[in-house]
N, C-alpha and C positions, 0 to 999 in steps of 0.2 A: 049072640055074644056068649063065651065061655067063661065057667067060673075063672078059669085066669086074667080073661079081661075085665073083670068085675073090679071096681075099683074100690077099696074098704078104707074105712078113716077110723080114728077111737072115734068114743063115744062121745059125745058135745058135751052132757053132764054128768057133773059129779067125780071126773077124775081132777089132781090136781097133781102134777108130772113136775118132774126140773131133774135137769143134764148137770153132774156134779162130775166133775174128772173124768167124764170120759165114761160114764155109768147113768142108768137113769133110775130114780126114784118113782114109783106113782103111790100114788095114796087115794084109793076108792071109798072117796068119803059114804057113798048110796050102801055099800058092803061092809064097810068098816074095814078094806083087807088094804095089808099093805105089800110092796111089790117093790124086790132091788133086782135088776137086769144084768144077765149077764153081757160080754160085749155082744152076744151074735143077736140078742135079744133086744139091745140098745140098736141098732143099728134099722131093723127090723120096726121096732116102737117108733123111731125121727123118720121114717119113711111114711109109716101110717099116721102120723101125724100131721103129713100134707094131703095123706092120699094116696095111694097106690095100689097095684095093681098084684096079684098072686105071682103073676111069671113076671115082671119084675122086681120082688123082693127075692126070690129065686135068684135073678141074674145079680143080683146086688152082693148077696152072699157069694155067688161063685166067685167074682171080683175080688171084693173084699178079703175074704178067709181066703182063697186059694184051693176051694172043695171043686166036686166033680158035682155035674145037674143035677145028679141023682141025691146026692147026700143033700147040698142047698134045698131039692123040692121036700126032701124028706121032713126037713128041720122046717121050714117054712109049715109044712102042713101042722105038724105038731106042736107051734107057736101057733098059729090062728086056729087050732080047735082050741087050746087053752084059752086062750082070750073068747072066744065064741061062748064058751063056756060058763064065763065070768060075764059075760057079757059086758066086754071091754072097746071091740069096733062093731059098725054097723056096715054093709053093704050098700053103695051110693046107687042111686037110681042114674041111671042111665039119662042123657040130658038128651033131648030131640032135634 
């Protein structure tokens, strides 16, 4: 399996998230830090939120925005180190 197939979700505790117009809010009650999403960032957050996978938040941005691989991988790497960061998703274990 490659970090792309890896499937990431947030974090189970302590965030508490709501989609207001098309934006998303989080509020990391564990950090005290609070978070407004841009759209490419909202789109990104409702993806990991079920689950997904690196190269497919990549394909989602291509879609979505209208970007080339290159920029979507870029932007994708650069959202999940921030969140890695913060320690806001976790990487799901692999199911048998």
């Amino acid at each position: 399996m490659t970090k792309d197939d890896a499937t990431l979700r947030l974090r189970e505790h302590g965030l508490n998230w709501r989609e207001i117009d098309g934006e998303v809010v989080v509020l990391d009650i564990e950090r005290s830090h609070y978070l407004n999403l841009n759209p490419t960032g909202c789109v990104l957050w409702l993806m990991l939120a079920d689950g997904a996978t690196e190269a497919g938040l990549v394909q989602r941005l291509t879609e979505e925005f209208d970007i080339d691989q290159q920029t979507a991988h870029r932007d994708v790497e650069a959202f999940l180190t921030a969140c890695r960061e913060n320690d806001l998703i976790a990487d799901v274990p692999p199911t048998a």
